[in-house]
N, C-alpha and C positions, 0 to 999 in steps of 0.2 A: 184324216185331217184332225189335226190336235187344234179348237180353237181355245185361246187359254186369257183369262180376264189377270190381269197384277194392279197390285194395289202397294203405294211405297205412301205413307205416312210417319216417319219417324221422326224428320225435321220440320220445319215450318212451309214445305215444298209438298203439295197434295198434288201427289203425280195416280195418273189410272193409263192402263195402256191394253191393249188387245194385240196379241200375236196369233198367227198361225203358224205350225210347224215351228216355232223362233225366230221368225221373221216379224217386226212390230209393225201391226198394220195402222193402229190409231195410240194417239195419245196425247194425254192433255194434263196440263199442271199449271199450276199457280203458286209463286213461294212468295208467301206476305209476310211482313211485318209481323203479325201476329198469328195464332193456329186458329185456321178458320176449317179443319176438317169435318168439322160436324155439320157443318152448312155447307161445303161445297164438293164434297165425297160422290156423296149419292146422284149428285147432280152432273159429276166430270162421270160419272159408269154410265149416266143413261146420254149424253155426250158422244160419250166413244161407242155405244152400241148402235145409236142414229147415224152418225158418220161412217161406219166403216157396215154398215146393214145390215148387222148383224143382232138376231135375238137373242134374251140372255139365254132360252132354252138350248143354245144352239154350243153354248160353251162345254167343255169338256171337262174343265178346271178351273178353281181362283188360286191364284198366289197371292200370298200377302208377304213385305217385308216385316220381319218379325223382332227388330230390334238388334243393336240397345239403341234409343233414341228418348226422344221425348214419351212418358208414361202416358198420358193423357191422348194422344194422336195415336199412340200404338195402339192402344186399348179401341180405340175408333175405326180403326184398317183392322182389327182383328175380330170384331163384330161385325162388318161388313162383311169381311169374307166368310164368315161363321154361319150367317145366315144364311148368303148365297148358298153358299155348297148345302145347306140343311135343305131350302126351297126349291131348288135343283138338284137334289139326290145328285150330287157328282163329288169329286174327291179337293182335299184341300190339300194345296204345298204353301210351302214356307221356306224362307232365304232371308239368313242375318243384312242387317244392315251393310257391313263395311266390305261382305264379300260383293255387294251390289254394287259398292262403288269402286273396288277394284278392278270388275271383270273386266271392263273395253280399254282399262289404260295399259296400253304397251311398252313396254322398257325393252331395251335389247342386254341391259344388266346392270346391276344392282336388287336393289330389292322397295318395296312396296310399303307404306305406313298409312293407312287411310286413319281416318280423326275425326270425331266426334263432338263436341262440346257436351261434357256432361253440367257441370256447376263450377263456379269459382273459376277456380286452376285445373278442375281436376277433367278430364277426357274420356271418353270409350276407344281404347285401337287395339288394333292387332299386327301381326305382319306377316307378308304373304314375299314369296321370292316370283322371279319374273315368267314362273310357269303358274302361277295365281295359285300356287301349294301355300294353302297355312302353316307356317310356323310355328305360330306363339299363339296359342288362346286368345279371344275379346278378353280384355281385361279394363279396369277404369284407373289411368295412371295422374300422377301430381305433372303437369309442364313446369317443370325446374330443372337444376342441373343436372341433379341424381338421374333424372330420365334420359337427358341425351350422354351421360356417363356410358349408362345402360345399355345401348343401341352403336356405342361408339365404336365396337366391334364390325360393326357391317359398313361396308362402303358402297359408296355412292347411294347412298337413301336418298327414296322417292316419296315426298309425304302427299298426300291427297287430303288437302283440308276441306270438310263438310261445312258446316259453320262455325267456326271461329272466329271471333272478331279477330279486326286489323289490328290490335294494338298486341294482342298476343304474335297473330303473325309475324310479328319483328321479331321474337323468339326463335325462329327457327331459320332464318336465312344466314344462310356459310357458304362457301363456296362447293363442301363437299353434301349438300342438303337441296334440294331440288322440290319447290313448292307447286304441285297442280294444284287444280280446285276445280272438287266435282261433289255437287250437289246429288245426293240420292233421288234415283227417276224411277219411274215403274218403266219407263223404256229401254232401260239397261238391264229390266230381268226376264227379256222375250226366250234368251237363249238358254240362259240358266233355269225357269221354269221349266222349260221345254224338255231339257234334261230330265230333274228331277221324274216329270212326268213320265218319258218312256223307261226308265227304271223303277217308275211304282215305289218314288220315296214320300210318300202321303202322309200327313197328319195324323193324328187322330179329332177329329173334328170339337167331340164333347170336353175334350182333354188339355185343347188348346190353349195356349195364354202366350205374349209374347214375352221374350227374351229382355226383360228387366237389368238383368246384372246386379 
């Protein structure tokens, strides 16, 4: 029995979640206005460990989403799980941000653009085709024309906006461009931990730092 703790703090959404085997037994988030993970982190893990009754001795693993997102909140989810696994001798995994928000959206074809807000104009994506294989690198791109130039190549694009305001949103509706919107969960990383875990794709715990860009 793999029980596995996930922590997703990259956007203004403090998600915590508990899986067994990849299946998500609890979870809990709140996306505010403002990053309120340093006050409400600690608070959603012992949350989900009362609810689902489960001890933290009882876990096997923490995942943390590991970026790119906001610096400030990652650096919060990667202390939290840095800890844990240190005070539980158990091992730590880690999953980029945009593969978290790809994983449960299904396409039957075209391809996949999940989206970030970094600053200004400019973004964190990547792209993944409809068997969730990355493509292209996380990279941090300019929203202008040069970008959807760039991408013009690929039909039927699937963008998955994280948060981006609505007035950038108008930037991308076409008839060939297809807008979901999917908030980073720790809920969406039951399976994907779960993975990592029986493949023994572990951290190094002292070495750790999230994925800045």
């Amino acid at each position: 029995m793999s029980l596995i703790l996930n922590l997703e703090t990259s956007t203004k959404n403090c998600s915590v979640s508990i899986a067994k085997n990849g299946i998500c037994l609890t979870s809990i988030e709140e996306c505010s206005k403002e990053y309120f993970h340093s006050e409400k982190l600690h608070t959603f893990i012992q949350y989900a460990t009362s609810i689902s009754g489960i001890h933290l001795k009882d876990l096997k693993s923490v995942c943390v989403s590991k970026g790119p997102g906001s610096y400030t909140s990652l650096r919060i989810g990667a202390s939290a799980a840095r800890g844990l696994c240190c005070a539980l001798n158990i091992p730590l995994l880690s999953v980029d941000t945009l593969t978290v928000m790809s994983y449960k959206i299904n396409i039957k074809k075209g391809f996949l653009i999940p989206m970030i807000h970094a600053k200004s104009d400019f973004f964190y994506t990547s792209l993944f085709n409809k068997l969730k294989k990355r493509l292209i690198p996380i990279r941090i791109k300019k929203l202008d024309d040069d970008f959807f130039k760039s991408i013009s190549e690929y039909k039927k694009v699937h963008f998955i906006i994280g948060n981006i305001s609505s007035l950038k949103k108008k930037k991308f509706i076409t008839e060939k461009r297809k807008l979901l919107y999917k908030t980073p969960s720790a809920m969406d990383m039951s399976l994907i931990s779960y993975k990592k875990f029986c493949e023994k794709k572990f951290d190094d715990i002292e070495k750790f730092i999230p994925f800045y860009l």
